[in-house]
GUGULO-565919 format. One record per residue (C-alpha): x negated, z negated, y; residue in one letter. Coordinates in steps of 0.2 Angstrom, whole numbers, padded with zeros to 4 digits, always signed. Layout:
% residues N
XZYa...
//
This chain:
% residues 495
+0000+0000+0000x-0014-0004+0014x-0021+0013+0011x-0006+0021+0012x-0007+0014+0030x-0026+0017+0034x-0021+0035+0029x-0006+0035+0044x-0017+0028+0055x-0031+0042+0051x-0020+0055+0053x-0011+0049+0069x-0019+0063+0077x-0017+0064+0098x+0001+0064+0104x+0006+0066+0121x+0016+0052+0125x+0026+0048+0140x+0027+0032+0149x+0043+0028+0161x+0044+0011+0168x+0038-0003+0179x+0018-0004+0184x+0008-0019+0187x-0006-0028+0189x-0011-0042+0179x-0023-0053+0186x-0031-0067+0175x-0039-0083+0184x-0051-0092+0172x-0057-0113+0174x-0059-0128+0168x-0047-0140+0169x-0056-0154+0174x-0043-0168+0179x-0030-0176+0187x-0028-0174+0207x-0029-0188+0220x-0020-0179+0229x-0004-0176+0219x+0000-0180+0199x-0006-0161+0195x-0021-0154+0188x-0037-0151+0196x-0042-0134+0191x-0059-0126+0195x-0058-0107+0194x-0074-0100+0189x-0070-0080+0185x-0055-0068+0190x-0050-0053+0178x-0038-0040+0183x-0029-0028+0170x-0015-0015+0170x+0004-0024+0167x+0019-0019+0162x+0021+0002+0158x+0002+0001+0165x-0003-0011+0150x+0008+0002+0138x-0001+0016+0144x-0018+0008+0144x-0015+0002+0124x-0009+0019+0120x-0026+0025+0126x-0035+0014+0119x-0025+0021+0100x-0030+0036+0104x-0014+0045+0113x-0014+0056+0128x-0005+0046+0140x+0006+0051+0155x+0012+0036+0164x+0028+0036+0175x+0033+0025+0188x+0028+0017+0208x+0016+0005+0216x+0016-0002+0233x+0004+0006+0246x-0007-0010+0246x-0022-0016+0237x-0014-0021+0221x-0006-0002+0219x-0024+0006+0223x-0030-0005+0212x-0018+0001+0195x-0023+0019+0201x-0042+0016+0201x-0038+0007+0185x-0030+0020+0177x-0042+0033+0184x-0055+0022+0176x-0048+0024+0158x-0046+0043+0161x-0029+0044+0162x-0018+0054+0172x-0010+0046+0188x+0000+0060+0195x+0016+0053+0189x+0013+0037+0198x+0024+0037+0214x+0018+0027+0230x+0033+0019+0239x+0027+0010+0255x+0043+0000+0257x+0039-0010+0243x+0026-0024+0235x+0016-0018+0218x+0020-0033+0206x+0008-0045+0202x+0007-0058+0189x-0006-0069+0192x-0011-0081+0177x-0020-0098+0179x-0030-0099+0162x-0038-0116+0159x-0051-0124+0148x-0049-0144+0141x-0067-0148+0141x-0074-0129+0142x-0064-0122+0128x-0048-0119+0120x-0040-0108+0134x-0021-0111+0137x-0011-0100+0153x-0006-0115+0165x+0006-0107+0177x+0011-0090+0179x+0013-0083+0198x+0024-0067+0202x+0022-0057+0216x+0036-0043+0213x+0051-0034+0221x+0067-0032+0210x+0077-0022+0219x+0081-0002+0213x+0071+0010+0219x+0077+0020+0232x+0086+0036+0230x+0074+0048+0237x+0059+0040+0224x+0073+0041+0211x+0072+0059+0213x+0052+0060+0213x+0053+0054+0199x+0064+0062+0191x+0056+0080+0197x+0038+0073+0188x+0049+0069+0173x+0054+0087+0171x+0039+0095+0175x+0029+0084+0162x+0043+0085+0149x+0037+0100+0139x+0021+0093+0136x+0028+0076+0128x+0029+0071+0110x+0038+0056+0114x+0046+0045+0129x+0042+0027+0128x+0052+0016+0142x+0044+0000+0148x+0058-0009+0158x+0054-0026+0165x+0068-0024+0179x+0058-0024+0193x+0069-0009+0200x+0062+0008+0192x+0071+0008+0177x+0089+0012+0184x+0105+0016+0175x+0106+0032+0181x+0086+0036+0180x+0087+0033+0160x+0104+0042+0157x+0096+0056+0166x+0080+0057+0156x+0093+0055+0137x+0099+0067+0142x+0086+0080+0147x+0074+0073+0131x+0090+0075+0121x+0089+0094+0126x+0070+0094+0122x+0074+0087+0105x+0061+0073+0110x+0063+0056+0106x+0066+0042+0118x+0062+0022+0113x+0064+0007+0125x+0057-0009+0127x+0074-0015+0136x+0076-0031+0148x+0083-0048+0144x+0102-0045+0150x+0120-0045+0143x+0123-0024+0148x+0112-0012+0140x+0122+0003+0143x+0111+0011+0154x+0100+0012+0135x+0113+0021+0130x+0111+0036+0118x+0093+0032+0115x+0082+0035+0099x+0078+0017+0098x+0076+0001+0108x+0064-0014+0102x+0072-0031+0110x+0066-0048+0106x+0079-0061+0098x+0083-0071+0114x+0088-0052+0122x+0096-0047+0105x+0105-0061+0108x+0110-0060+0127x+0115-0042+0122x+0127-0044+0109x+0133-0064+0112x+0127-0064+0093x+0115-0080+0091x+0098-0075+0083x+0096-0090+0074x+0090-0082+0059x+0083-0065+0049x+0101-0060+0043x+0108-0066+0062x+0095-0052+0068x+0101-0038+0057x+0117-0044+0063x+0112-0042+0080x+0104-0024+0078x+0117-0016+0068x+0128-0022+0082x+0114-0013+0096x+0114+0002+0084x+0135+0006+0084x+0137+0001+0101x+0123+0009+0109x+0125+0023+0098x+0106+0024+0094x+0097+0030+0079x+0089+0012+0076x+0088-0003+0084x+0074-0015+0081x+0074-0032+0085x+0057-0040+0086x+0056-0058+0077x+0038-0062+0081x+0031-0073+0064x+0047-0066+0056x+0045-0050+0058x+0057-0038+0064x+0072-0034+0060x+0082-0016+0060x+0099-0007+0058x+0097+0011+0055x+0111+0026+0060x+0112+0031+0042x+0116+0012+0035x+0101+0005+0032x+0095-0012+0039x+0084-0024+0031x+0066-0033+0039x+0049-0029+0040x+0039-0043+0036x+0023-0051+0044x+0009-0060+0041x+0004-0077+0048x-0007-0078+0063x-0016-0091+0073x-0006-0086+0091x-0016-0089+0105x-0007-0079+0118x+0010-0070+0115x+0006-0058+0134x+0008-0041+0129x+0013-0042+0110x+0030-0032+0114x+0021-0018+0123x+0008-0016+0109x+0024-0015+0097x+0032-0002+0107x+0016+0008+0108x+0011+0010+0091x+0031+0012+0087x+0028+0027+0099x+0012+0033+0094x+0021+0035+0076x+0037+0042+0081x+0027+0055+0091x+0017+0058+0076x+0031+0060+0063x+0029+0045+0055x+0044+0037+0046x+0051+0022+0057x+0049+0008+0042x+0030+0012+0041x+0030+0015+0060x+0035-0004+0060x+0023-0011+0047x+0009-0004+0059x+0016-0011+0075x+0019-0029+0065x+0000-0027+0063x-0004-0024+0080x+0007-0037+0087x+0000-0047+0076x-0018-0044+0082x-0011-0043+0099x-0007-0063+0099x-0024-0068+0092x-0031-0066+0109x-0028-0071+0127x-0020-0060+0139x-0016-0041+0137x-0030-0035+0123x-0033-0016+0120x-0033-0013+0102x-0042+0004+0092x-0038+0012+0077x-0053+0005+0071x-0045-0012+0073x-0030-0009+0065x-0039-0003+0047x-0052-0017+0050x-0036-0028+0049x-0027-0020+0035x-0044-0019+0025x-0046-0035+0029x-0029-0041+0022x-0030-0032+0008x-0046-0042+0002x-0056-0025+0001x-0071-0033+0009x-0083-0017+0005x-0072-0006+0016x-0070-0018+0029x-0089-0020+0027x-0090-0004+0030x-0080-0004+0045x-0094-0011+0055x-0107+0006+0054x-0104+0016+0069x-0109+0034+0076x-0114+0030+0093x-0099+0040+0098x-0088+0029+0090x-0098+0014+0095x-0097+0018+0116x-0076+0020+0111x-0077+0002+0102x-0089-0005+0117x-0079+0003+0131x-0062-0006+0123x-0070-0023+0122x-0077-0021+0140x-0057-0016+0146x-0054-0034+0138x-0068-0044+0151x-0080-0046+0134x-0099-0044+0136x-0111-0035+0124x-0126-0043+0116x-0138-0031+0109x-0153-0033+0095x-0162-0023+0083x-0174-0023+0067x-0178-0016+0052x-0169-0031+0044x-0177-0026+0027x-0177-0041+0014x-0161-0049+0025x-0167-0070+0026x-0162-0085+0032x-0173-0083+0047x-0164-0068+0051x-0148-0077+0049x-0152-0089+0063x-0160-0078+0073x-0144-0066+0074x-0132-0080+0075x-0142-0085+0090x-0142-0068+0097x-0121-0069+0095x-0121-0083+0105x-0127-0075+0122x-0111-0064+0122x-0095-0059+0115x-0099-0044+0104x-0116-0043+0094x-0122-0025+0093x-0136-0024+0077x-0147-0006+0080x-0155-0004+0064x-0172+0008+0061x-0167+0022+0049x-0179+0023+0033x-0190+0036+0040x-0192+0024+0057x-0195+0009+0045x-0212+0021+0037x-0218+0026+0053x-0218+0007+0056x-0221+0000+0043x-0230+0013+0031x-0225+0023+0015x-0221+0006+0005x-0206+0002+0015x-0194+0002+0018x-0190-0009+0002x-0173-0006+0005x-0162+0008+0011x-0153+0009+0025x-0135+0009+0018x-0141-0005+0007x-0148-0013+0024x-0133-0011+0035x-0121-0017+0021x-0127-0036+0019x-0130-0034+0038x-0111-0031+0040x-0106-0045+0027x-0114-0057+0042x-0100-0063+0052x-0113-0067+0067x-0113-0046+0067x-0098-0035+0075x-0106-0019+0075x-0120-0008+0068x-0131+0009+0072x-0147+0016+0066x-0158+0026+0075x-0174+0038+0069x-0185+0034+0085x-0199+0021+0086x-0188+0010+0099x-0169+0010+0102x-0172+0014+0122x-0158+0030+0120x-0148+0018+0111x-0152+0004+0124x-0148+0014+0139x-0132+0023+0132x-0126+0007+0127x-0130-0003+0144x-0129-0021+0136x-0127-0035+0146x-0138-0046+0134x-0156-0040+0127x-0161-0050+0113x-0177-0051+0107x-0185-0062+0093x-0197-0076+0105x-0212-0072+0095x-0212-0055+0108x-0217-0057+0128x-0203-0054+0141x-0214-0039+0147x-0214-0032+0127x-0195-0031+0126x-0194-0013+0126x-0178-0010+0138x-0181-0024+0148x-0183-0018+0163x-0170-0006+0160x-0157-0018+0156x-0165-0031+0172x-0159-0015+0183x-0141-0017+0181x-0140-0035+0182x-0142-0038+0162x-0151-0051+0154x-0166-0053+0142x-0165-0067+0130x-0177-0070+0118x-0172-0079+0102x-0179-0096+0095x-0194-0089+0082x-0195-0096+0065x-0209-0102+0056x-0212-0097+0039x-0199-0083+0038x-0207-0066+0038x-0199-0049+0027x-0220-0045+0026x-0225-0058+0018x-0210-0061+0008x-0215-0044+0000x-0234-0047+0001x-0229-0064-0012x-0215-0055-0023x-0230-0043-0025x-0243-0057-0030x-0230-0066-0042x
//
């Protein structure tokens, strides 16, 4: 069964994927919560970093990106910094902001989370502050919209709606795009708001709301999995939709299906940390599927995974297809292929890096021949994990390993090499190179950490410098005594 799914996610291909609704800016505001005011019974909080991602149909567009979609997002910001800021934003991820409507008579929404730390670790969000207009659009950026909705149409695979009622998604706006997609044969999915009238959704492929909207929506109390295919088979006939999918977090979700058929798709248990952006991770890879022809109960299976992985981690997380067959390889106790996972063409590894960098994570960086793996290189890489979020392994091919070491070694090959490197849970991600020194490698990959074993001088770090330029860091690891691949070899020899 999880290869059946690694082989949808393989063949996902590059949809072009429409994206209707509300942008914003997410804004994240990291500290310490230290203690308790003077001032007033609240807590003291010491901010210490500010991260700033896309929200709302920006965070839709911005994970379907990241799963390999061609994205056209559709919707307004404010002319003010926050609005220039979700252009530049998208620009950066190299997505298309045409579609994306400037109307000076209103703010750009803004959600600005306090994250704390108890005593420098285990985050939790604090307080959440909105700066937002809920008013409809106007008529005349009704309209502009509409005529960049039709001229895109064509081009689309699918029409994904990301309504948080913050006054683009209109009654009439979405009627009107049923009905054109309906024209185009093109299917239209919603992720719809938390209110007792959803005719607006109204003729729709699908729509994915959560049990307290399920609930809001039909009076029906989602208490329980049968009380949710109760709820969407009530969605389903009244809204006349093809299915409508109720999203029960650790439950699952639920659906009711035009032809009859309802049931639940289970999930798996997850440590939640964050529950920001889980429903627009579901109705992106529910999108991405549909776009790519995928039947909706495996459609669902995959974006029980995403959420899934979405929840593991603070704030709004870009996920890759890599992530998703990592997980399921994972879950399916095929350690070899998750192993696997890890060995990366440098094309592949910049698309991995550039995801994890969207997320505010910095990059460590090391390399070795890492023949005869020993406990000495154990310590010295989880030391090297430790100066950053993501640990990057360059391993020496085996004809950079002879030029080094002569025509003895390596002892091991590099598959063999990179496969009990990969087992190493210190190590997220491995590539070889045939050169004498990983500087290509270095400077393709710009990390923010360098890391060198101690028994080398700052100034014999090849990179250094390099890395020094940019505002990176050198860091040269603790060196341990006794532990040496040479003479390990040189005694296995003599014995």
């Amino acid at each position: 069964m999880s290869l059946d799914l690694i082989e949808v996610v393989e063949k996902l291909g590059t949809p072009k994927v429409m994206v209707i609704g509300d942008m914003m800016l997410d804004r994240y505001i990291w500290g310490d919560a230290e203690r308790i005011s003077q001032e007033a019974p609240v807590v003291l909080f010491r901010a210490d970093r500010r991260d700033e991602r896309l929200g709302g149909a920006g965070s839709v567009a911005s994970m379907l990106k990241g799963l390999g979609a061609r994205v056209i997002p559709i919707g307004v910001v404010g002319n003010d910094p926050a609005g220039r800021r979700v252009q530049d934003m998208l620009a950066d991820l190299g997505i298309d902001q045409s579609g994306v409507i400037v109307d000076a008579t209103r703010p750009t929404t803004v959600k600005e989370r306090y994250i704390g730390r108890a005593q420098q670790r285990h985050p939790q969000q604090m307080i959440r502050v909105d700066y937002e207009s809920r008013e409809s659009i106007n008529e005349s950026v009704e309209v502009a919209i509409y005529q960049v909705i039709c001229q895109q149409l064509t081009q689309c695979d699918v029409i994904l709606i990301s309504d948080y009622d913050k006054g683009v998604c209109t009654p009439k706006l979405l009627q009107r795009v049923v009905s054109i997609a309906k024209n185009h044969n093109i299917p239209v999915i919603a992720d719809p708001i938390r209110s007792p009238d959803y005719r607006k959704y109204h003729g729709m492929t699908a729509i994915t709301p959560n049990r307290l909207e399920a609930s809001l929506a039909t009076g029906i109390k989602v208490d329980s999995v049968e009380m949710a295919i109760k709820a969407a088979s009530e969605l389903q006939d009244r809204l006349n939709l093809d299915a409508a999918v109720v999203t029960l977090d650790k439950d699952g979700m639920a659906y009711a299906f035009r032809d009859g058929r309802s049931g639940v798709s289970p999930t798996r248990p997850r440590q939640v940390y964050d529950i920001t952006g889980a429903g627009d991770m579901v109705l992106s890879v529910l999108g991405l599927c549909v776009a790519a022809q995928v039947d909706l109960v495996t459609a669902m299976r995959l974006a029980n995974i995403a959420g899934g992985l979405e929840v593991e981690r603070i704030g709004v997380a870009i996920l890759s297809r890599q992530d998703l067959i990592q997980d399921i390889q994972s879950s399916s106790g095929n350690r070899t292929a998750s192993i696997q996972l890890k060995w990366l063409s440098l094309n592949n590894l910049i698309n991995e890096i550039n995801l994890r960098r969207a997320n505010g994570k910095r990059i460590a960086f090391t390399n070795g021949c890492f023949d005869i793996l020993h406990a000495g290189h154990v310590q010295y890489l989880e030391e090297a994990k430790a100066q950053a979020d993501v640990l990057i392994v360059a391993v020496n091919s085996d004809a950079s390993v002879r030029s080094l070491k002569g025509p003895t070694r390596p002892i091991n090959s590099m598959d063999a090499r990179c496969t009990v490197l990969a087992a190493l849970q210190s190590v997220d991600f491995i590539v070889g190179f045939d050169e004498a020194t990983p500087l290509t490698l270095i400077q393709a990959i710009r990390p923010d950490v360098l890391v060198k074993g101690a028994d080398y001088t700052h100034r014999e770090v090849v990179g250094a410098s390099f890395v020094e330029s940019y505002g990176g860091r050198v860091h040269l690891a603790k060196f341990r005594d006794g532990f040496s691949t040479t003479n390990l070899v040189q005694r296995l020899r003599a014995a």
